[in-house]
N, CA, C and O atoms as a GROMACS GRO file, in nm:
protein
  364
    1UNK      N    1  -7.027  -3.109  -1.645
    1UNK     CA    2  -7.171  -3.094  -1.645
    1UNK      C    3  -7.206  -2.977  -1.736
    1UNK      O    4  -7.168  -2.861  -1.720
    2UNK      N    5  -7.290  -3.026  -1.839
    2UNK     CA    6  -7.338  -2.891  -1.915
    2UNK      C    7  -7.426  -2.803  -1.832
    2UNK      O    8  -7.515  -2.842  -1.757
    3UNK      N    9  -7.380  -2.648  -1.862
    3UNK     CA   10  -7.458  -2.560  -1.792
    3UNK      C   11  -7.644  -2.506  -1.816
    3UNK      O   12  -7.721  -2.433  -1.753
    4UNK      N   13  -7.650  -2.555  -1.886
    4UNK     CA   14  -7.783  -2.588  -1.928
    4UNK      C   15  -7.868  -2.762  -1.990
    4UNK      O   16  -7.789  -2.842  -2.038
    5UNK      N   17  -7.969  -2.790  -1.986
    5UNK     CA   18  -8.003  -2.918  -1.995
    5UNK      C   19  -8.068  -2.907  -2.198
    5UNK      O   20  -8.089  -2.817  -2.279
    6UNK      N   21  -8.076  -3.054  -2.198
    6UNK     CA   22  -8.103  -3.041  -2.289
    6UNK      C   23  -8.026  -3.032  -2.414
    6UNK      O   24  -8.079  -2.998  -2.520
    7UNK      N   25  -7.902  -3.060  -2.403
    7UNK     CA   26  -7.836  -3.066  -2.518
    7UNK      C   27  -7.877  -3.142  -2.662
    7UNK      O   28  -7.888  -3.264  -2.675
    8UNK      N   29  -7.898  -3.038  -2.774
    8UNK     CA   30  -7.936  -3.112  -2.871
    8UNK      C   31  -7.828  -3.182  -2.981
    8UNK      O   32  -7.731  -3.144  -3.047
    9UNK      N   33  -7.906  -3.309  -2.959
    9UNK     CA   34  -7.826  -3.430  -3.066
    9UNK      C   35  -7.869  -3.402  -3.211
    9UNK      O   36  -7.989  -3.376  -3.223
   10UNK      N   37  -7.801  -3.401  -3.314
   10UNK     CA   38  -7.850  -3.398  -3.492
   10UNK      C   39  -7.804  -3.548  -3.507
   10UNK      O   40  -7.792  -3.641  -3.426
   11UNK      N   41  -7.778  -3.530  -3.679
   11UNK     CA   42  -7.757  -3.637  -3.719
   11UNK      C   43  -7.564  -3.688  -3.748
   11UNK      O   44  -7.489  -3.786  -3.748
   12UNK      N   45  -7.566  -3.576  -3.766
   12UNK     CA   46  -7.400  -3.552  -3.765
   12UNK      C   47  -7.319  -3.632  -3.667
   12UNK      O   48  -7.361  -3.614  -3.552
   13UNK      N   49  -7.197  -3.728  -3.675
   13UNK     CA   50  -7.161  -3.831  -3.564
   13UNK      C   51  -7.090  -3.712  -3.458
   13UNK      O   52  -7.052  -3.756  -3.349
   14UNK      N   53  -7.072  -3.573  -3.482
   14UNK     CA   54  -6.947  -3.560  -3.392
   14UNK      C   55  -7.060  -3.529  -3.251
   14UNK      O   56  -7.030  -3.525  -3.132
   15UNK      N   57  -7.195  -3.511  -3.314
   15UNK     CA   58  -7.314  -3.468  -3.188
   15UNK      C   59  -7.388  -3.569  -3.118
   15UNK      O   60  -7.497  -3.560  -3.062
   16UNK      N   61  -7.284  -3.699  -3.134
   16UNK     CA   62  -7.421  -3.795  -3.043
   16UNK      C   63  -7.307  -3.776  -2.920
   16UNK      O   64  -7.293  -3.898  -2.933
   17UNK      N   65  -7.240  -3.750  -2.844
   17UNK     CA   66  -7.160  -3.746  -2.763
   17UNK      C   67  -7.168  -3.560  -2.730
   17UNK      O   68  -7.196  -3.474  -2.813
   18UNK      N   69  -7.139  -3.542  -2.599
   18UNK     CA   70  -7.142  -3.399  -2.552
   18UNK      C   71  -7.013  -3.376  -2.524
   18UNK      O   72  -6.982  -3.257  -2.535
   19UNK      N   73  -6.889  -3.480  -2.479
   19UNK     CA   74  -6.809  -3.460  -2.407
   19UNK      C   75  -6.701  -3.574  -2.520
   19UNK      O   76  -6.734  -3.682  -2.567
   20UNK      N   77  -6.578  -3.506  -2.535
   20UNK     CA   78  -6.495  -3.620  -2.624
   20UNK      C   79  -6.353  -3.587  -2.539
   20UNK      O   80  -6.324  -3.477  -2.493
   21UNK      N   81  -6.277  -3.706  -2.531
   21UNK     CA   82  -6.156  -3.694  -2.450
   21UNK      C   83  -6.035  -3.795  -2.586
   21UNK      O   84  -6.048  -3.912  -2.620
   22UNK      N   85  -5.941  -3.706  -2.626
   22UNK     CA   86  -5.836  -3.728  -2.708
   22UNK      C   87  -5.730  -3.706  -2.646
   22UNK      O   88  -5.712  -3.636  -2.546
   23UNK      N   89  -5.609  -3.806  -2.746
   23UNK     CA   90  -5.467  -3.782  -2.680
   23UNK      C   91  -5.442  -3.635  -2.817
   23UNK      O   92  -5.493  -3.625  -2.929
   24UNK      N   93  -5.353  -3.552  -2.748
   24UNK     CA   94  -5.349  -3.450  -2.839
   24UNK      C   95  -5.258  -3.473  -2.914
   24UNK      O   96  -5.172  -3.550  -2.871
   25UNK      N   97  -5.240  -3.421  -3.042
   25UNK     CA   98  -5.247  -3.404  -3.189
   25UNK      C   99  -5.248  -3.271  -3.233
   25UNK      O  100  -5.358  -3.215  -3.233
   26UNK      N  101  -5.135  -3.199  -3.276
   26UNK     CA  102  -5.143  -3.072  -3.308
   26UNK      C  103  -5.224  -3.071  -3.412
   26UNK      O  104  -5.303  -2.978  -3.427
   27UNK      N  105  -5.215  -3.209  -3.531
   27UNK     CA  106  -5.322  -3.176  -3.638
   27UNK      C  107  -5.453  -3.209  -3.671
   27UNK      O  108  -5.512  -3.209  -3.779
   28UNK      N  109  -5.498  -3.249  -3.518
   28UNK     CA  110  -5.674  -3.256  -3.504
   28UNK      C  111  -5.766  -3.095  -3.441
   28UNK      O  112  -5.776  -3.046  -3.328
   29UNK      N  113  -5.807  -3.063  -3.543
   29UNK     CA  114  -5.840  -2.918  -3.486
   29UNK      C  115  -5.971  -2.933  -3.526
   29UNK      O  116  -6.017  -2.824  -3.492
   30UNK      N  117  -6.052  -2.987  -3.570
   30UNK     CA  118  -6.153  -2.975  -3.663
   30UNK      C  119  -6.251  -3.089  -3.604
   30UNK      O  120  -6.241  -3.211  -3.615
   31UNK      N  121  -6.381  -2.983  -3.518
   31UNK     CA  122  -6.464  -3.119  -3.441
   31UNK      C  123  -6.554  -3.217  -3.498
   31UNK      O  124  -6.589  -3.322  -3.445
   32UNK      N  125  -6.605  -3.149  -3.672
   32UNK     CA  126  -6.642  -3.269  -3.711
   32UNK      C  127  -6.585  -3.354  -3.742
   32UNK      O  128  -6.659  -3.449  -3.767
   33UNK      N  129  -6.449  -3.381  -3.761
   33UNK     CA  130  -6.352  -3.512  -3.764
   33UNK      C  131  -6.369  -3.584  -3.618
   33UNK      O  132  -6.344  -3.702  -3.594
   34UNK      N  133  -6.396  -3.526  -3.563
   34UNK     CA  134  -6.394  -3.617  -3.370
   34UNK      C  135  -6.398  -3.791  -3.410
   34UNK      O  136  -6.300  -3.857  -3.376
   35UNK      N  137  -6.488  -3.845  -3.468
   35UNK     CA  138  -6.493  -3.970  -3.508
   35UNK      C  139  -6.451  -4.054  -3.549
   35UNK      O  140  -6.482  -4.172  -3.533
   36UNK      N  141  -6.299  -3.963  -3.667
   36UNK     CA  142  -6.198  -4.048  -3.719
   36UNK      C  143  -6.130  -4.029  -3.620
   36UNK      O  144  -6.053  -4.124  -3.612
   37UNK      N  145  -6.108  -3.938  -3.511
   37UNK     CA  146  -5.974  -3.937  -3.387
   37UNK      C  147  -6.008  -3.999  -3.292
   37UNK      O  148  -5.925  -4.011  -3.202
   38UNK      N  149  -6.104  -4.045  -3.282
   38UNK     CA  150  -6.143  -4.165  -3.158
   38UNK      C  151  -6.071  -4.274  -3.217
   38UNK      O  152  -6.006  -4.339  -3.135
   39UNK      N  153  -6.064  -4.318  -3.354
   39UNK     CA  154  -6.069  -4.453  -3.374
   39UNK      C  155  -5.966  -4.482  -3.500
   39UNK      O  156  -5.967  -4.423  -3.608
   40UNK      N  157  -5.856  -4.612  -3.448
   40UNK     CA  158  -5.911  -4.709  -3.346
   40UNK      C  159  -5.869  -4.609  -3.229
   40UNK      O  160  -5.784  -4.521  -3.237
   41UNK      N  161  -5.972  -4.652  -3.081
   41UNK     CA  162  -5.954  -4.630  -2.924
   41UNK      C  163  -5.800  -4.646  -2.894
   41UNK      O  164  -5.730  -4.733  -2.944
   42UNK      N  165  -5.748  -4.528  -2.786
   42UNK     CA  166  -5.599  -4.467  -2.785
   42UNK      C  167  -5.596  -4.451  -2.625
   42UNK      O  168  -5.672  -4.373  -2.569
   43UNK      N  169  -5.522  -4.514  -2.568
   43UNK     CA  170  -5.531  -4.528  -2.410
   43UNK      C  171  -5.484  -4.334  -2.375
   43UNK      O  172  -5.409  -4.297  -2.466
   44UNK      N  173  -5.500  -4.265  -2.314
   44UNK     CA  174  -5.468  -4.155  -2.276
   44UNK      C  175  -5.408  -4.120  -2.126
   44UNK      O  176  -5.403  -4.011  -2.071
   45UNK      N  177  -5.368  -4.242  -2.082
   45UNK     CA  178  -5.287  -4.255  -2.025
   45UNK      C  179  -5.130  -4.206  -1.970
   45UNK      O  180  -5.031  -4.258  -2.023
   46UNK      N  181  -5.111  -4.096  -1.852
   46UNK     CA  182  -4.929  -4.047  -1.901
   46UNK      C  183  -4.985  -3.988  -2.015
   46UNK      O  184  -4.960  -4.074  -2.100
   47UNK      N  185  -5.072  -3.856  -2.099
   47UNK     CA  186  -5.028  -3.826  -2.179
   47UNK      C  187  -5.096  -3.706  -2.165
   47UNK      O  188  -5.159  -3.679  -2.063
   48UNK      N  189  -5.084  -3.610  -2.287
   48UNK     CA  190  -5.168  -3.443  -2.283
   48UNK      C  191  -5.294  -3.484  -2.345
   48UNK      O  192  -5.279  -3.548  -2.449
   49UNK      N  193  -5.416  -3.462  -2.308
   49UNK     CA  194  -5.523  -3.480  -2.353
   49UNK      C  195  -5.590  -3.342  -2.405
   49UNK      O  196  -5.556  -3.241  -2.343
   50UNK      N  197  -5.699  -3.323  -2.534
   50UNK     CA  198  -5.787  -3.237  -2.544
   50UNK      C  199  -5.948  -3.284  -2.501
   50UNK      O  200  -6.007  -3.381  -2.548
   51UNK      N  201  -5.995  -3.199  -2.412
   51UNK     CA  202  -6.135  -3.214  -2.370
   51UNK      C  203  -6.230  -3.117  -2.505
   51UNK      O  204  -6.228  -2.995  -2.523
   52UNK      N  205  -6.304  -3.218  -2.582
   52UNK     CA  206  -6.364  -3.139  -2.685
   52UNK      C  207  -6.513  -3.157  -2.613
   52UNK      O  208  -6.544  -3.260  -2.552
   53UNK      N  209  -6.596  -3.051  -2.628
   53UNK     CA  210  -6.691  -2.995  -2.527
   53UNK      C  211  -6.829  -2.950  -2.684
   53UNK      O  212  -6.813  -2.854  -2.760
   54UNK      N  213  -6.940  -3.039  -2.692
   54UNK     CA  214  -7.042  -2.978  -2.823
   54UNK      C  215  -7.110  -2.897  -2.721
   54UNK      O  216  -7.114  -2.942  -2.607
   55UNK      N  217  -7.160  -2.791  -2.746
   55UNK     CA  218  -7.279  -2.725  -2.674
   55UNK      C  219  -7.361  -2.666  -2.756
   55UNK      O  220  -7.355  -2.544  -2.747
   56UNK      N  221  -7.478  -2.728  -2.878
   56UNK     CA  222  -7.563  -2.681  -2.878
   56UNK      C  223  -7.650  -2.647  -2.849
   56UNK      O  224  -7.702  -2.685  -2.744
   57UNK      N  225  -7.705  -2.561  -2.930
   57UNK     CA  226  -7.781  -2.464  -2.853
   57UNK      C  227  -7.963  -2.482  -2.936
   57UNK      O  228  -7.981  -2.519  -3.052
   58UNK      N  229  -8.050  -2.453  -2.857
   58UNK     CA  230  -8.198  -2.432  -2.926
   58UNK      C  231  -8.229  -2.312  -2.820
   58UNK      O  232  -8.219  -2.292  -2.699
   59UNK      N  233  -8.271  -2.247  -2.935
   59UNK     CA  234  -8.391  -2.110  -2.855
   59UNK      C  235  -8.512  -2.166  -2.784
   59UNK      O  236  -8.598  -2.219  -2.855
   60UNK      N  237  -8.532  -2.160  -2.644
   60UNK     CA  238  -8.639  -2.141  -2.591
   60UNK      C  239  -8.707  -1.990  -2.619
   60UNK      O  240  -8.640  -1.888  -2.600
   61UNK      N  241  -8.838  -1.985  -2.663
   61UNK     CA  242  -8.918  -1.945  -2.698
   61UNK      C  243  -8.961  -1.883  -2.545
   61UNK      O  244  -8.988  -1.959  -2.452
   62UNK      N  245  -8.963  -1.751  -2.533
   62UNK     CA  246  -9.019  -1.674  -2.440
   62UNK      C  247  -9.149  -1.560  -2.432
   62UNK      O  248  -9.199  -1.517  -2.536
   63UNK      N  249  -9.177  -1.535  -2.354
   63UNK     CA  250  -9.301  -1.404  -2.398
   63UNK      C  251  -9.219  -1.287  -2.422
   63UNK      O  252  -9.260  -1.218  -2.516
   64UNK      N  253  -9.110  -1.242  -2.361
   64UNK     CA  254  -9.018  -1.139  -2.402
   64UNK      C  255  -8.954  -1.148  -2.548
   64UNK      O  256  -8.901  -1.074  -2.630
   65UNK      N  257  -8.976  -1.233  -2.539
   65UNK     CA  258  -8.871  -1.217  -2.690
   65UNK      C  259  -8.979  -1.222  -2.778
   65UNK      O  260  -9.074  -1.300  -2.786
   66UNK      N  261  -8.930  -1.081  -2.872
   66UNK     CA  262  -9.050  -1.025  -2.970
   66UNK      C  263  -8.982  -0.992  -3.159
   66UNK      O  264  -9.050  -0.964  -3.258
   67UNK      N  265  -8.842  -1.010  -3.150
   67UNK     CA  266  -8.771  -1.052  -3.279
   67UNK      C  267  -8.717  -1.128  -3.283
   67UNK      O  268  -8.745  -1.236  -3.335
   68UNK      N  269  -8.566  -1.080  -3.198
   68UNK     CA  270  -8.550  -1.246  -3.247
   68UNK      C  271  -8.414  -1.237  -3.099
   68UNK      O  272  -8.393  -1.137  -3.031
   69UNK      N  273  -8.344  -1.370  -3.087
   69UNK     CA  274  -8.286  -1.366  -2.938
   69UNK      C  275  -8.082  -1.341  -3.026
   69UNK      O  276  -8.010  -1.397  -3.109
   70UNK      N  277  -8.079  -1.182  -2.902
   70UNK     CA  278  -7.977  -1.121  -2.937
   70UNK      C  279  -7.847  -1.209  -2.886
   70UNK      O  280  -7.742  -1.200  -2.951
   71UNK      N  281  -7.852  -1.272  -2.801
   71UNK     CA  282  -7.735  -1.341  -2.701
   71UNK      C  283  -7.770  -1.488  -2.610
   71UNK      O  284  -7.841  -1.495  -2.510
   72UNK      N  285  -7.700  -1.595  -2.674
   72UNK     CA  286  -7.768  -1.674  -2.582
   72UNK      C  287  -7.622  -1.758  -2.478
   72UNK      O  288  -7.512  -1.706  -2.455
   73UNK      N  289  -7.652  -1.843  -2.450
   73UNK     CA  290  -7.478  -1.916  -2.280
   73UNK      C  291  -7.491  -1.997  -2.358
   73UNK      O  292  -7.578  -2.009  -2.443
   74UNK      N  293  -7.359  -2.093  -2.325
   74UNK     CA  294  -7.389  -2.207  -2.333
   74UNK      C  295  -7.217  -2.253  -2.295
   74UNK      O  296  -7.126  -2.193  -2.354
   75UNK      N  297  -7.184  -2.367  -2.191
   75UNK     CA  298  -7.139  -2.397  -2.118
   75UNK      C  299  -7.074  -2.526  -2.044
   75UNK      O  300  -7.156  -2.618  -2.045
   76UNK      N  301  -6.989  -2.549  -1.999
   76UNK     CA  302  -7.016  -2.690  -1.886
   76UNK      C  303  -6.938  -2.597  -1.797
   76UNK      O  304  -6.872  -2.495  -1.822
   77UNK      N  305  -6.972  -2.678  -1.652
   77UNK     CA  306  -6.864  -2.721  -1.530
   77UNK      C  307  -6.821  -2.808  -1.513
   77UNK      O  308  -6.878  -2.917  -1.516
   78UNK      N  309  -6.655  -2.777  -1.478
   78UNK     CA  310  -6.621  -2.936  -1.428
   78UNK      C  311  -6.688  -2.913  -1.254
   78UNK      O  312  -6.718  -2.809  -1.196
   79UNK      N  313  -6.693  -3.052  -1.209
   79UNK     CA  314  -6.754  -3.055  -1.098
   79UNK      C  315  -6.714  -3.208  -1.048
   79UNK      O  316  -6.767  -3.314  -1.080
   80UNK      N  317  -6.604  -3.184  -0.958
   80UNK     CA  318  -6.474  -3.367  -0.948
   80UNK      C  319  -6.603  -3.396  -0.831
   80UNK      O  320  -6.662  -3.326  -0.749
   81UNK      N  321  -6.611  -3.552  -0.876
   81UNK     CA  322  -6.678  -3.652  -0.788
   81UNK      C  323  -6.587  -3.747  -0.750
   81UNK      O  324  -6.491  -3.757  -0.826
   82UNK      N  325  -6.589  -3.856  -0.606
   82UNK     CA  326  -6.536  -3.921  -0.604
   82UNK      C  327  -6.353  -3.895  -0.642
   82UNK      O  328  -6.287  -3.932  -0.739
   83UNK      N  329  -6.323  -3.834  -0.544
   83UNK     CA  330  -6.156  -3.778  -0.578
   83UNK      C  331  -6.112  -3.874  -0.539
   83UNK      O  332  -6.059  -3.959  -0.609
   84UNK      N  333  -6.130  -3.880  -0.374
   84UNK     CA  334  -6.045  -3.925  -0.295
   84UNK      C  335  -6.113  -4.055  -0.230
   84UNK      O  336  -6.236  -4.059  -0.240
   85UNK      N  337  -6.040  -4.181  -0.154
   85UNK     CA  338  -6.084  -4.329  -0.154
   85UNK      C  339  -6.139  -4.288  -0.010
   85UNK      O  340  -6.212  -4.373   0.042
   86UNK      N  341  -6.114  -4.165   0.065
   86UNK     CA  342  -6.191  -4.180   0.195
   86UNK      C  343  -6.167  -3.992   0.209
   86UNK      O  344  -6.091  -3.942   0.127
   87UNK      N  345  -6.228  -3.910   0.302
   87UNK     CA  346  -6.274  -3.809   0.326
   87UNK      C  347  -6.148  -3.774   0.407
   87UNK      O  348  -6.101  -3.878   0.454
   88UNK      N  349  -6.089  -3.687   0.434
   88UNK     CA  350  -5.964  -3.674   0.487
   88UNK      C  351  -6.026  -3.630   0.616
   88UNK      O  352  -5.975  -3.673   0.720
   89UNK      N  353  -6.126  -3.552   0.624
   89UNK     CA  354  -6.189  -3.493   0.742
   89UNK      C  355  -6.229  -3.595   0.847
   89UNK      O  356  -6.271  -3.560   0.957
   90UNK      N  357  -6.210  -3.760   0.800
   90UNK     CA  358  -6.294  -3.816   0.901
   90UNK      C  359  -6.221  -3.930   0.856
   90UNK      O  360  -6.271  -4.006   0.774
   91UNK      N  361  -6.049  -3.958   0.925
   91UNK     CA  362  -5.977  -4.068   0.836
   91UNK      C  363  -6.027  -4.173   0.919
   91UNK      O  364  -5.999  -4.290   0.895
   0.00000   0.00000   0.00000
């Protein structure tokens, strides 16, 4: 889950997606390539995966801010849904 809403999309392919899941590749380092390493689709299955994570960012515009914005977050959580097929607390 990104830690803020609003993630902005451009035109660039590696930004229509927030979240990219690859089998790893010591020689994919570079996230605007994300598009040629998806494809063709690679089961990731049994294997080491990289979680590539975009988080851009846009300035919200505040009444405090009077030059310009010194520091801004930007983030996800993981946050597991649906782990387990029944609640252990209540088998």
């Amino acid at each position: 889950m990104p830690t803020r809403d609003g993630t902005p999309m451009h035109q660039e392919p590696f930004t229509t997606n927030a979240m990219w899941v690859t089998r790893y590749k010591w020689s994919e380092t570079f996230g605007e390539l994300l598009p040629t390493y998806v494809q063709p689709a690679e089961t990731i299955a049994n294997s080491d995966v990289v979680l590539w994570y975009y988080g851009g960012l846009h300035h919200l515009v505040r009444s405090e801010d009077t030059q310009m914005t010194h520091l801004m977050w930007v983030g996800f959580m993981l946050k597991p849904h649906n782990v387990w097929a029944k609640t252990p607390f209540f088998p």
